[in-house]
C-alpha positions in Angstrom: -52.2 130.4 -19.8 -54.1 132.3 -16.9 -55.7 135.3 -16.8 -56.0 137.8 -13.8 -54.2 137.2 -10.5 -55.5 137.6 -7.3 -52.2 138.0 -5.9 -49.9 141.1 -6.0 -46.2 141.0 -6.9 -43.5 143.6 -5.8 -43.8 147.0 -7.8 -40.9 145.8 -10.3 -41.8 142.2 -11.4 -45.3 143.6 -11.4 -44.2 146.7 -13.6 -41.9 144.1 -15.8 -45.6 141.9 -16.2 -47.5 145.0 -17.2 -45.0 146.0 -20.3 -44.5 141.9 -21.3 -48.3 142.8 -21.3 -48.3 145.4 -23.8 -46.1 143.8 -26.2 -48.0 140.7 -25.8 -51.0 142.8 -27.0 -49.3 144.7 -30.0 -47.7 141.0 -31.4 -52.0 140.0 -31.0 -52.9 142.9 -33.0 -50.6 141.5 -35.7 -51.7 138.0 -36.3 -54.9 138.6 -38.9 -57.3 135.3 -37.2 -55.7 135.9 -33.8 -58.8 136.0 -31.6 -57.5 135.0 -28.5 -58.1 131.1 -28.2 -56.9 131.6 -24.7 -53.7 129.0 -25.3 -53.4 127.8 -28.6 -54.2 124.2 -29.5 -56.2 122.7 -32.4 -58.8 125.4 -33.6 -61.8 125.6 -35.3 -62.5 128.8 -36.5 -64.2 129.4 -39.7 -61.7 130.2 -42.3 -62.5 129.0 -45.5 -63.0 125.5 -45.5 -66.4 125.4 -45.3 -68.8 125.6 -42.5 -69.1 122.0 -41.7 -65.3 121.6 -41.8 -63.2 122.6 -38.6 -59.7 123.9 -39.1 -56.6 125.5 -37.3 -56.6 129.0 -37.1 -53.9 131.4 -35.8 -54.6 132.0 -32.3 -53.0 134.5 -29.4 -52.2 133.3 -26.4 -53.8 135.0 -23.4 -51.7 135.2 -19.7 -53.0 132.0 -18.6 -49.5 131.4 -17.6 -48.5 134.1 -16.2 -47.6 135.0 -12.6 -49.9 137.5 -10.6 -49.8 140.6 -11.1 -52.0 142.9 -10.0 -54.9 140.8 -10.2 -52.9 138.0 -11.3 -53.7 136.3 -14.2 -51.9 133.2 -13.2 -52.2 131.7 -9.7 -52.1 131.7 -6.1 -52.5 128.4 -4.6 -52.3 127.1 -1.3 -49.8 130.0 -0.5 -49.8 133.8 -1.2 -46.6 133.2 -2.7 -46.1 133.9 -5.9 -44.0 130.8 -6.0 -45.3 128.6 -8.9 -44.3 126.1 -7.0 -46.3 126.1 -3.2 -48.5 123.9 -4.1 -48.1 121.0 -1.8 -47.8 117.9 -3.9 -48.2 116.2 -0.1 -52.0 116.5 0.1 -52.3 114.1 -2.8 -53.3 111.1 -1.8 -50.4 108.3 -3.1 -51.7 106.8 -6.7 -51.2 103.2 -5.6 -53.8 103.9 -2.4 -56.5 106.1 -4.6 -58.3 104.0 -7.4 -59.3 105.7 -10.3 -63.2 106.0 -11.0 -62.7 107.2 -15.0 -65.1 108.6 -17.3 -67.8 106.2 -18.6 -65.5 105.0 -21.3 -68.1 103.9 -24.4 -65.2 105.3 -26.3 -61.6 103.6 -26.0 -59.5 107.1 -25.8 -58.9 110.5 -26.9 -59.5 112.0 -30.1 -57.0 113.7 -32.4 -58.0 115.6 -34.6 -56.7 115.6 -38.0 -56.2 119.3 -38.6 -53.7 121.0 -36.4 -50.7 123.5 -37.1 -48.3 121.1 -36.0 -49.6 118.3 -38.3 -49.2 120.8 -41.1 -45.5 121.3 -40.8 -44.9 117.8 -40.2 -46.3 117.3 -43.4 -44.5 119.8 -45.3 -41.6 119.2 -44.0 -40.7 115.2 -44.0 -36.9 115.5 -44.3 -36.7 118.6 -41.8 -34.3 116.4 -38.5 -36.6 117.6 -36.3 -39.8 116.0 -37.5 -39.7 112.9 -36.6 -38.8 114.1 -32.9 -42.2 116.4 -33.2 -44.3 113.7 -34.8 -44.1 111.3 -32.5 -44.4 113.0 -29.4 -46.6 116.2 -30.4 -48.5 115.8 -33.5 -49.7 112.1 -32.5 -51.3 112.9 -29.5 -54.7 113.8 -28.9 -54.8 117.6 -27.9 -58.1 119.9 -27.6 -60.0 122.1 -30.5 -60.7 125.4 -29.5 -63.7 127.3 -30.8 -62.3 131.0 -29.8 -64.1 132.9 -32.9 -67.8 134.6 -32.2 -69.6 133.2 -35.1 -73.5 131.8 -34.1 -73.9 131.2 -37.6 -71.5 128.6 -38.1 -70.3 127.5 -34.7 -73.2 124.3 -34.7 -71.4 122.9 -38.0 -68.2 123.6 -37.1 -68.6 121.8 -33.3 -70.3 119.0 -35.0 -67.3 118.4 -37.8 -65.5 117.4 -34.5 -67.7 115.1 -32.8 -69.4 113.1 -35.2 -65.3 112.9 -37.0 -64.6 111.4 -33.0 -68.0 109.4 -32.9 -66.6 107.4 -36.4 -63.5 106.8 -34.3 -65.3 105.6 -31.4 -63.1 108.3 -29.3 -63.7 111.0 -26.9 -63.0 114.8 -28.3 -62.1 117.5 -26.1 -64.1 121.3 -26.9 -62.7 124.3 -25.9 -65.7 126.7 -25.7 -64.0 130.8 -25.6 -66.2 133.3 -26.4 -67.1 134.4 -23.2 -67.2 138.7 -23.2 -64.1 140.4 -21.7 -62.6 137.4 -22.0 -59.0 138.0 -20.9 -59.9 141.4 -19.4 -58.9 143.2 -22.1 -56.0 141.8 -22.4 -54.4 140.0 -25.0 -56.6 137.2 -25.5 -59.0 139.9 -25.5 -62.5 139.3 -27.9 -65.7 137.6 -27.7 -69.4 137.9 -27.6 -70.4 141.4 -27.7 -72.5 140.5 -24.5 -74.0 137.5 -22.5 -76.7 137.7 -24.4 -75.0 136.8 -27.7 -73.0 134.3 -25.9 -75.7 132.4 -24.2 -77.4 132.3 -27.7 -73.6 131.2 -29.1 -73.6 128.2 -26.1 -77.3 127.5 -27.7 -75.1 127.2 -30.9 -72.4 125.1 -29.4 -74.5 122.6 -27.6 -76.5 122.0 -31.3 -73.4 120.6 -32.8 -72.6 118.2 -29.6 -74.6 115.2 -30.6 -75.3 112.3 -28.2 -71.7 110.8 -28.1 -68.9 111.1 -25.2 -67.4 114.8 -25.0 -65.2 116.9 -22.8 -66.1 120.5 -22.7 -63.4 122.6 -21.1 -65.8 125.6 -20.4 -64.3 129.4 -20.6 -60.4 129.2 -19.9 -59.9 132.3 -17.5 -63.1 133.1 -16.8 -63.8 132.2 -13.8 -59.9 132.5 -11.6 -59.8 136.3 -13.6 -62.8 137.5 -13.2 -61.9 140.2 -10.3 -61.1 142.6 -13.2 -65.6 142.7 -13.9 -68.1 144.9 -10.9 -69.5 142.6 -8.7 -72.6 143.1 -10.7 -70.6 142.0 -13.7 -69.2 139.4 -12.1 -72.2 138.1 -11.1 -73.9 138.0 -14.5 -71.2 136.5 -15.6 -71.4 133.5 -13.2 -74.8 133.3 -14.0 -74.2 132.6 -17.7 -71.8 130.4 -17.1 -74.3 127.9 -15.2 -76.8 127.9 -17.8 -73.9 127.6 -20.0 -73.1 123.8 -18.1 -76.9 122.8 -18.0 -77.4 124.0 -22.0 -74.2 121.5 -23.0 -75.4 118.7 -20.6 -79.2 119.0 -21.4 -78.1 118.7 -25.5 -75.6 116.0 -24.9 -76.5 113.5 -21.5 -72.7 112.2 -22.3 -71.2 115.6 -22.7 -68.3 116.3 -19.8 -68.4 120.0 -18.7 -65.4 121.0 -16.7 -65.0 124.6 -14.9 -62.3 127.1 -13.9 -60.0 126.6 -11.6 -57.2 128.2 -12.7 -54.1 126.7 -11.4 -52.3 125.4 -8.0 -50.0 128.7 -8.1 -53.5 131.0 -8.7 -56.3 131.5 -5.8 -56.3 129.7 -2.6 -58.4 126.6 -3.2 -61.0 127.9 -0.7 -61.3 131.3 -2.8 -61.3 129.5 -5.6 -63.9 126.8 -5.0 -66.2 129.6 -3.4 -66.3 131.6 -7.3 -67.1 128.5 -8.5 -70.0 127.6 -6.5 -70.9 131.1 -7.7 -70.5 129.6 -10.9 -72.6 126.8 -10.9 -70.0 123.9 -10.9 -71.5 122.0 -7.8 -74.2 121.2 -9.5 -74.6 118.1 -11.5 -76.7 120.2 -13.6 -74.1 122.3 -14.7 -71.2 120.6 -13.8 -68.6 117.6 -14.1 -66.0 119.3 -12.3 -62.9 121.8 -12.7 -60.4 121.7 -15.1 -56.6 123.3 -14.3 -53.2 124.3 -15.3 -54.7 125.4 -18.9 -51.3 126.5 -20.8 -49.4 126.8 -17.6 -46.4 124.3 -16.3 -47.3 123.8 -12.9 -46.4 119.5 -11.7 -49.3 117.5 -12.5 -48.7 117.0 -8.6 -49.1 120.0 -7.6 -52.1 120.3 -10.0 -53.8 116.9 -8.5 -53.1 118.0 -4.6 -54.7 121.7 -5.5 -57.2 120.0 -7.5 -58.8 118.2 -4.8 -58.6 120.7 -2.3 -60.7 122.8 -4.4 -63.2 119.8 -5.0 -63.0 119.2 -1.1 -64.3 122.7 -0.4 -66.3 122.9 -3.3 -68.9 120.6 -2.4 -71.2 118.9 -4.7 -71.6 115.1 -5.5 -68.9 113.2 -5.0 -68.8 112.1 -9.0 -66.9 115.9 -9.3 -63.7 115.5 -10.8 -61.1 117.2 -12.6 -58.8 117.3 -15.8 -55.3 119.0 -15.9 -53.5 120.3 -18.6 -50.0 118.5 -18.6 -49.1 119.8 -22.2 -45.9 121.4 -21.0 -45.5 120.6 -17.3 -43.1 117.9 -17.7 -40.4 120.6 -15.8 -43.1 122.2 -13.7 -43.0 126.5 -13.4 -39.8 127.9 -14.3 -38.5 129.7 -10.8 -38.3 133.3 -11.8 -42.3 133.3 -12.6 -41.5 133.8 -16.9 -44.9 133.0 -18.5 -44.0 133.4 -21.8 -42.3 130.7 -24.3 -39.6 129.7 -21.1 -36.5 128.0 -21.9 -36.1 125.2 -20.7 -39.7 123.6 -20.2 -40.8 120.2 -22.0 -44.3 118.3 -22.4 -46.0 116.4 -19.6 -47.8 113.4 -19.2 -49.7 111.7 -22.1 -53.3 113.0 -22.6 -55.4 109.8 -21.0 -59.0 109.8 -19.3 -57.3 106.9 -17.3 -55.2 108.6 -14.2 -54.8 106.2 -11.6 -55.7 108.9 -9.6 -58.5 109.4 -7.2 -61.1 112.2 -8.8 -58.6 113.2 -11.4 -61.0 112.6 -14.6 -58.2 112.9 -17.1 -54.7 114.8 -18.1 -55.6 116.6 -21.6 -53.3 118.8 -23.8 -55.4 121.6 -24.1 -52.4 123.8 -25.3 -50.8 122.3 -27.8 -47.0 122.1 -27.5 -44.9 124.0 -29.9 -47.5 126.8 -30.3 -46.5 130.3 -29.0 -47.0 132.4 -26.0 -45.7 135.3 -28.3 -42.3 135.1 -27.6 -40.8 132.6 -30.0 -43.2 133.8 -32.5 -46.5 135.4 -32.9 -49.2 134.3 -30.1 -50.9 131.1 -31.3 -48.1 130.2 -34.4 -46.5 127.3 -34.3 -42.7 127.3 -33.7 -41.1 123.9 -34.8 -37.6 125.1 -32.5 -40.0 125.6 -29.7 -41.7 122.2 -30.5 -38.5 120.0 -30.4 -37.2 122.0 -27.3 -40.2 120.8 -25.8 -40.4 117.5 -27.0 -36.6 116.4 -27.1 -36.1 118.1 -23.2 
């Protein structure tokens, strides 16, 4: 799921982007709770349950996969090739020479939480010959909880009905913070805070509900690699916001693990890339555990890990940077024609695990949850079970 490109396609695949686009945004407008969790996965919005109790909600699926367009929301890696495939796996140092340094496990894995779209239809539907399929290789692995909604007055409950259900299982949740204003530049992830004021206030929020056990923040999705649609001045007050977004979540929880936005290995150059998010804050240990990349996309974990490290490398910062990649449907890498949206033909990735084998690569997450739509197979955010067993059966 990616945002803005930097990168500019020919006038027809960029004209064929800018009316998926538009539908995209009128299927949005249709889902009641959709407020743009920029890729799906387990969501806590407020919807009922309670404020101290975090559930799924119905969420859209912003262009976090998508191929550049005109800024493209989706890539440009180490070539201005739109290719979702340039990324040079080669620059990855072989897993058997680089030894893993992994995050100060007190916990002994990954949460998953209990309260999940897909967990719901397995449930209610025992005898369907899919579900075992989907069970076992979706709904029992741990995946992220997004907190897309802005709501200050219940966000602190709602993050800490998360944690302290991890802390009880001695595991290690991952956040998804996404409230940050013109998210998705207006398109159709599109919602927020009303303005960084109301969202650093929201982060205030957030951070409240952390408590002092192991987390993973995956901070913003998009906000950084799509940010060329905001003024420089805009731009820069974003960054801004986004720094003392890191040091707020690190200063409330010393254990907490704040990751930035890198986009993906078919986005930005890794030196473009790594300079926005110096600009950002995330060479500081302050601020800053690392990046995080390939957020609802399908680019190789590969390609991911080489492009990862390059943007570390010119990046800067203390050596203990790392980065997390999402391998929730990479398992085929990019489909060839650029298709962002629900492609045939894809299946899931790697297991979520904070232990990589791989040499300042922190962890592979699921931070979109498989089975959940783009918008093509159903309405952003929904869960489709023929999607789910596609993916998990491929």
């Amino acid at each position: 799921m990616s945002g803005l490109r930097a990168q500019r396609l020919p006038a027809r695949r960029a004209e064929r982007r800018r009316a998926t686009r538009r539908s995209a945004m009128v299927a949005a407008a249709s889902v009641v709770v959709a407020v743009g969790t920029a890729t799906g996965m387990l969501t806590a919005f407020g919807n009922g349950r309670g404020a101290n109790e975090a559930g799924p909600g119905v969420t859209s699926s912003p262009r976090l996969e998508r191929l550049p367009v005109v800024p493209s929301p989706s890539t440009s890696g180490t070539s201005a090739s739109p290719s979702p495939r340039k990324a040079s796996p080669s620059a990855s140092p072989s897993p058997k020479k680089a030894k893993k340094q992994p995050i100060t496990p007190v916990a002994e894995g990954l949460y998953r939480h209990p309260d999940s779209q897909v967990l719901d239809w397995v449930r209610a539907n025992p005898s369907d010959p899919r579900a075992s399929v989907i069970e076992s290789r979706i709904a029992d692995r741990p995946a992220a909880v997004w907190f897309a909604d802005y709501a200050p007055d219940t966000i602190a409950a709602r993050v800490r009905a998360v944690t302290s259900g991890a802390a009880g299982q001695d595991r290690v949740p991952v956040l998804v913070a996404y409230a940050i204003p013109d998210r998705d530049c207006g398109g159709a992830s599109e919602g927020g805070a009303p303005d960084l004021a109301a969202y650093d206030a929201w982060i205030d929020a957030f951070a409240r509900g952390l408590g002092s056990d192991e987390v993973i923040v995956v901070l913003e999705p998009d906000s950084i690699a799509q940010a060329d649609c905001l003024g420089v001045g805009q731009r820069a007050d974003r960054f801004a916001s986004l720094a003392r977004a890191g040091r707020v979540l690190k200063a409330a929880d010393p254990k907490a693990r704040v990751y930035f936005d890198a986009g993906h290995s078919g986005w930005n150059p890794a030196g473009k890339q790594a300079d926005l998010l110096r600009q950002a804050g995330a060479a500081s240990a302050a601020s800053s555990d690392g990046v995080f990349s390939n957020v609802s996309n399908f680019h190789t974990t590969s390609a991911e890990v080489a492009y990862d490290r390059q943007v570390l490398a010119a990046l800067g910062g203390p050596a203990s940077l790392g980065a997390v990649i999402d391998t929730s449907r990479n398992g085929n890498g990019a489909p060839n024609d650029g298709e962002w949206c629900d492609p045939a033909g894809r299946k899931i990735g790697r297991t979520p695990t904070l232990g990589t084998g791989e040499a300042r690569i922190d962890g592979y997450l699921w931070v979109k949850l498989p089975g959940e739509s783009d918008g093509c197979k159903g309405s952003p955010g929904t869960f489709s079970p023929s999607y789910a067993y596609d993916l998990a059966s491929s």
